[in-house]
N, C-alpha and C positions, 0 to 999 in steps of 0.2 A: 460471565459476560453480561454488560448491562442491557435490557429489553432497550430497542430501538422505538423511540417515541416519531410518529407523524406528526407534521402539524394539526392534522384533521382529530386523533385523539386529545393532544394538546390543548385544545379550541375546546371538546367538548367537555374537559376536565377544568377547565374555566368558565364556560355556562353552567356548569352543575356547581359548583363552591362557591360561586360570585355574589354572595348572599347581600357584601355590602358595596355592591356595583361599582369596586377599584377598579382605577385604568389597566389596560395591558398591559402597560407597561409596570405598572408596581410589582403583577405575577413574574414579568422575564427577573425583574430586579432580584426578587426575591429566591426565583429557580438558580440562578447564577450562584447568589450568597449560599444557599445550601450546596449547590455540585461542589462549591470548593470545600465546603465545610468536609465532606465526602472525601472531597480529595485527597486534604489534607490526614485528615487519619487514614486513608488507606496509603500513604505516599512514608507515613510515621512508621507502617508494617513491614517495610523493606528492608531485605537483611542488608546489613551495612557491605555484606561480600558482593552484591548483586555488580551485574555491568553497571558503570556510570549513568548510561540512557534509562535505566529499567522503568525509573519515576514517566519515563515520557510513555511506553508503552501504555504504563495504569491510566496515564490522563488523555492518552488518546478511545481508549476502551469506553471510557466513562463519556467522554466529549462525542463520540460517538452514538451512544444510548439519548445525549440530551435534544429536547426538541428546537427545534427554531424561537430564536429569541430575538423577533427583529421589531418589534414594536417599537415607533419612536414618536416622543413628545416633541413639543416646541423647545424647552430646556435643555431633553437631551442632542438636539440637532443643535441648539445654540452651545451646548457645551462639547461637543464634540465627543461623548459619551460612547465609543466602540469599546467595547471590554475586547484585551486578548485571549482567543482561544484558548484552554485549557493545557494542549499540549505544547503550543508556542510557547507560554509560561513557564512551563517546565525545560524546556529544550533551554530556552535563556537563563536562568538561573544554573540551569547545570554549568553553563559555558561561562556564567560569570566565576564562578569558584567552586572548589571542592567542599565537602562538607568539614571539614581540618580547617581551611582558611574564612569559613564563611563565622565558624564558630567564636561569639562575642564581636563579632567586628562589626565596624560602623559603617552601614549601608543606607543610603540615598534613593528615592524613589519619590521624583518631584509633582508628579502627577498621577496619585497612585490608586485611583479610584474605585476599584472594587477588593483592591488588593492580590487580583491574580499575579501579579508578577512578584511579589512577596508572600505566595503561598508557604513554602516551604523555608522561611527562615525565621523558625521561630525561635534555635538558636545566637541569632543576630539581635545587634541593638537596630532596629528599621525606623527609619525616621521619613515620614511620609505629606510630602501636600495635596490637597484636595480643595475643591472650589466650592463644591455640593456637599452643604451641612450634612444632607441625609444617607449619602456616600459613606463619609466618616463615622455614623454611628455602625455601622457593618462590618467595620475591619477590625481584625482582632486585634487582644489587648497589648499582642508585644509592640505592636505597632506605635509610634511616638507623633501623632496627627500634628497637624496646622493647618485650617480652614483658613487657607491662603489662594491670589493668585499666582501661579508660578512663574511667569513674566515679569513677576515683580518682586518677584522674593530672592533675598539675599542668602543662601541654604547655609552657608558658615554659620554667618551672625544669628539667623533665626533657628540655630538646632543649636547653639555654644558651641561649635566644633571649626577653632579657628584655625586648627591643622589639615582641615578636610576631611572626607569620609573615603574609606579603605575601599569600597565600591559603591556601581552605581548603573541603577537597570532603571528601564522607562519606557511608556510605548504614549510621547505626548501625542495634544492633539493635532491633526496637520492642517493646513490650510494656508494661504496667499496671506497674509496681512496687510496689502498694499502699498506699503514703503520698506526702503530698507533700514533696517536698525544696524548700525554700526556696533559689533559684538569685540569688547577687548579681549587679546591672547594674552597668553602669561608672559613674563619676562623672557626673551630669550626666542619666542617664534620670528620666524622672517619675515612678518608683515608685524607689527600693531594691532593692529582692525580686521574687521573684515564685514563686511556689509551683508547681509540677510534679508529677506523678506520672510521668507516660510517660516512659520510658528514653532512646525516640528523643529527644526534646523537651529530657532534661536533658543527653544529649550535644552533641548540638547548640549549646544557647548556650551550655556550659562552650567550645568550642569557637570558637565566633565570638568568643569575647569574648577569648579568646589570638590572634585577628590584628589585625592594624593597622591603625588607626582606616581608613585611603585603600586598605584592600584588597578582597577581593570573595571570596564564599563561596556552595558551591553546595553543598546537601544533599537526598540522598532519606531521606525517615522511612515511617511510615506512614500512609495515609489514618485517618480518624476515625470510621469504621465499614465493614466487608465488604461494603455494597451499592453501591461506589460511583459517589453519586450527587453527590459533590462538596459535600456537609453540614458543616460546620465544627461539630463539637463540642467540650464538656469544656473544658482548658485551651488546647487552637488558638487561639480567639479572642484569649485572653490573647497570647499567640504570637504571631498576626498582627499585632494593634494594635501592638502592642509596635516590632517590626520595621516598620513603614509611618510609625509615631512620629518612628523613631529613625535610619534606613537609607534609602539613595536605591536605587533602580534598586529595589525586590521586584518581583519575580516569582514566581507561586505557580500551579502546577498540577498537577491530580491524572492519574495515568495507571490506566487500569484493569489489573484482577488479570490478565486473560489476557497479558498482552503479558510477565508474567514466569512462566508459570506453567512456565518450560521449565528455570527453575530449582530448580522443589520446591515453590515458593509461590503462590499463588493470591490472592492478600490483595492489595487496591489501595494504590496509594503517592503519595504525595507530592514533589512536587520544588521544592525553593524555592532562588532566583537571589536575592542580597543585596547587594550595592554597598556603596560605602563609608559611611560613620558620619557623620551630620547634625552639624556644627559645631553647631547648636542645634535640640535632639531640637524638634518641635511637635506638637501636638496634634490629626492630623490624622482618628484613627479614629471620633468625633465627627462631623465632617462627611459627610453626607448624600451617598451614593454613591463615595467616596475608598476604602472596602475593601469588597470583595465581600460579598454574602450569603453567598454558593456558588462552591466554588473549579469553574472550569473542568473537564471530563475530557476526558481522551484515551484514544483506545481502540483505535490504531492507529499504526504508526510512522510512515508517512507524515505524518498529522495533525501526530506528533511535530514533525518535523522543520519544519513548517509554522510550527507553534509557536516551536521554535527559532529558524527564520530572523528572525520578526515582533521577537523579544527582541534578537538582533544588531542591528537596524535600530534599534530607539526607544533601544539603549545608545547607536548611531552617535549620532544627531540628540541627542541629550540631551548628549552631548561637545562635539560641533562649536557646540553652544548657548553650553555654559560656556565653552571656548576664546572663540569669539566676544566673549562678555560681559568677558571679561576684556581684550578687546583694545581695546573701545570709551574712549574717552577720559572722564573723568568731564567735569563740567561748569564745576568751576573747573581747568582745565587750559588750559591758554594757547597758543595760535598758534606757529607755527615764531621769529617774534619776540619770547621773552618778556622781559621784562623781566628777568630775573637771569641773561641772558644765555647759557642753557643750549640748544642745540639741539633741534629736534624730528626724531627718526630714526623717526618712522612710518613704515610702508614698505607699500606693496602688496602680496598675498600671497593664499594659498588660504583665508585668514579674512576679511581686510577689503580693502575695495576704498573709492578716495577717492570722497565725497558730490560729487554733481553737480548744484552747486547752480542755481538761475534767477537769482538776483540779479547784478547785473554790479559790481555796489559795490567787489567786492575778490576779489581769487583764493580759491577754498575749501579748507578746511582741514583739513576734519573727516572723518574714516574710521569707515564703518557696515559692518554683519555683512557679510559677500556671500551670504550664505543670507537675504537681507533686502532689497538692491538691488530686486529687480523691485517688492516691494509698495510699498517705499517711494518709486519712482517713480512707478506709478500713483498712491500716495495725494496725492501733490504734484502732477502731472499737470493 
C-alpha cells in the first residue's frame, strides 16, 4: 500500500528540491506524469484472469497515497486544465471495451491532456489532441498527438480515419461559451441540429459523431449545477433525449465534487457510457419513465465501482440477448429436410441449445436461447 502523502509533507518536499525556484505547479505536473507512469506498469502486472475492475482497485490504492495537486496558473485556469483522477480513468476505460476489443483499435481522445484517460491502452492505435505544447511532450509514444484546438478540429480528416474511430473517451473542458453553437446530427437523427452552449457538450457530440456507427464511447463533462444533486438542466435534456433516441447501452451518472477535489476542482461531473448507434433512432424520451428525472450521484468510489460492475453486467445480458436473437431461426426457415435441398448446420452451443419438444409426431428441430431454456420449459410444463 502506497504511504499517504499530506500536503504539509508535500510543501516541505518542494522547499527542500526547489533549487531552481519552478512554479507549483510544474511539481503537480510533473507528480501526475510519473503516478501514471507507475501506474501504468503496475496496471501491465495484472493477470489477465483478474476481475474486470481489478486495474481500478491498483489506481485507487495509488491515487490514494498521492498528495494534493491543486496548484493552478493563469494558463491552466484558462485551459481548463483538471486532469481525471486516476481511478475515474481506469473505471472509464474499463467500461469503454474489453482488453480483446480495445486491442489494435482506433481510439479517439480529443482533449487528452495528460493522458490519464488513455493510460492503459497501449495496445490501441490512440489518437489524441492537446492545446498545451508541453502537455504533449509527456504522453507516451503510442499516442498519435495533434497540438490542436478541439472545437475546431475535424478528428476524421485530421487523424486520416475517414470511417471513424472504433471508440472514444474524453473528460473535455466544461464551461458556458456564451452562445449557442448549432451542433449537426448524423443522417437519420430526428432533429438536424441541435443548439449548445456548454463547451463540454459541444466536444463531446463533435466527438461521438467521428466514431463508428457499432462503436462505444465514454465521456466525463460536467454536472449541471455545483450542488450536486443530479438535476438535469439547460441543454442536458436536449443531450440526454437525444442520446437514449438515438444510442443503445446510455449510461448516465453523476459523481460528486469531492471525489475529484485532489485534483484542483471541486465542481461535480458527469459520466456518460454510449453504445453503439440505433439502426433506426426512436422515439423514446416521450415515454413515461425511459429517461430519468434526476441523474443518479455518486459520492464515493466504492459506490463507483458498484455502479461500474451493475453497467458490465446489463452490457453482458443485453449481448448474449442479441447473439441469441440472432441465432434463433425465423419462422419460415425449414427443417434439416428442406426442400431445395440445402442442409441445416445448427449446432448446439453456449447460445442455443435444441427445443425439447413433448409431441412424439416427429424429431424436433428447433433451437431456443439457452438463457431461455428453463422458463420456457416450465411455461410448457
Amino acid at each position: 500500500h502506497p504511504v499517504r502523502h499530506s500536503r504539509e509533507s508535500y510543501d516541505r518536499f518542494v522547499s527542500i528540491t526547489n533549487a531552481g525556484n519552478h512554479p507549483r505547479r510544474t511539481y503537480d505536473e510533473n507528480m501526475e506524469a510519473a503516478s501514471l507512469d507507475i501506474l501504468r506498469d503496475q496496471l501491465e502486472r495484472i493477470d489477465d484472469e483478474a476481475p474486470p475492475l481489478a486495474g481500478f482497485d491498483v489506481a485507487q490504492r495509488l491515487y490514494d497515497g498521492l498528495p494534493p495537486l491543486t496548484a493552478r496558473t493563469g494558463a491552466s485556469v484558462a485551459l481548463q486544465q483538471y486532469s481525471t483522477p486516476s481511478p475515474i480513468a481506469v473505471l472509464a476505460q474499463r467500461l469503454l471495451a474489453t482488453k480483446d476489443e480495445l486491442k489494435n483499435a482506433h481510439v479517439l481522445e480529443p482533449t487528452i491532456g495528460n493522458g490519464s484517460l488513455v493510460s492503459t491502452l497501449a495496445q490501441s492505435h490512440v489518437y489524441g489532441v492537446e492545446i498545451d505544447p508541453e502537455r504533449l511532450k509527456r504522453l507516451p509514444e503510442y499516442v498519435h498527438t495533434l497540438q490542436a484546438d478541439a472545437t475546431d478540429t475535424a478528428f476524421r480528416q485530421a487523424f486520416d480515419q475517414p470511417n471513424g474511430f472504433d471508440f472514444v473517451i474524453a473528460n473535455p473542458p466544461f464551461g458556458d461559451t456564451g452562445r449557442a453553437k448549432q451542433i449537426s446530427l448524423p443522417d437519420g437523427s430526428p432533429e438536424a441540429s441541435m443548439p449548445i452552449r456548454r463547451l463540454d457538450q459541444q466536444i463531446m457530440l463533435a466527438a461521438l459523431h467521428a466514431r463508428k456507427p457499432e462503436g462505444r464511447a465514454v465521456f466525463i463533462t460536467g454536472a449541471d449545477n455545483a450542488f450536486g444533486n443530479g438535476d438535469i438542466e439547460g441543454t442536458s435534456r436536449f443531450v440526454l433525449n437525444y442520446l437514449h433516441d438515438c444510442y443503445e447501452g446510455v449510461e448516465v451518472v453523476d459523481i460528486a465534487g469531492e471525489m475529484y477535489a485532489k485534483q484542483g476542482a471541486a465542481y461535480p461531473i458527469r459520466l456518460y457510457v454510449v453504445d453503439e448507434r440505433k439502426r433506426t433512432p426512436e422515439i423514446v424520451h416521450d415515454q413515461p419513465g425511459r429517461i430519468p428525472e434526476k441523474i443518479p450521484v455518486i459520492r464515493s468510489y466504492p459506490d463507483l465501482k458498484l455502479w461500474a460492475e451493475g453497467v458490465l453486467a446489463r452490457r453482458n445480458e443485453r449481448e448474449v440477448t442479441i447473439r441469441a436473437d440472432q441465432l434463433v431461426p425465423s419462422s419460415n426457415t425449414g427443417g434439416p429436410n428442406q426442400e431445395n435441398g440445402k442442409s441445416d448446420d445448427r449446432s448446439e452451443n453456449e447460445y442455443q441449445i435444441p427445443y425439447v419438444a413433448f409431441s412424439k409426431v416427429s424429431d424436433p428441430t428447433t433451437m431456443i436461447p439457452a438463457n431461455l431454456s428453463g422458463v420456457i420449459y416450465e411455461a410448457l410444463n
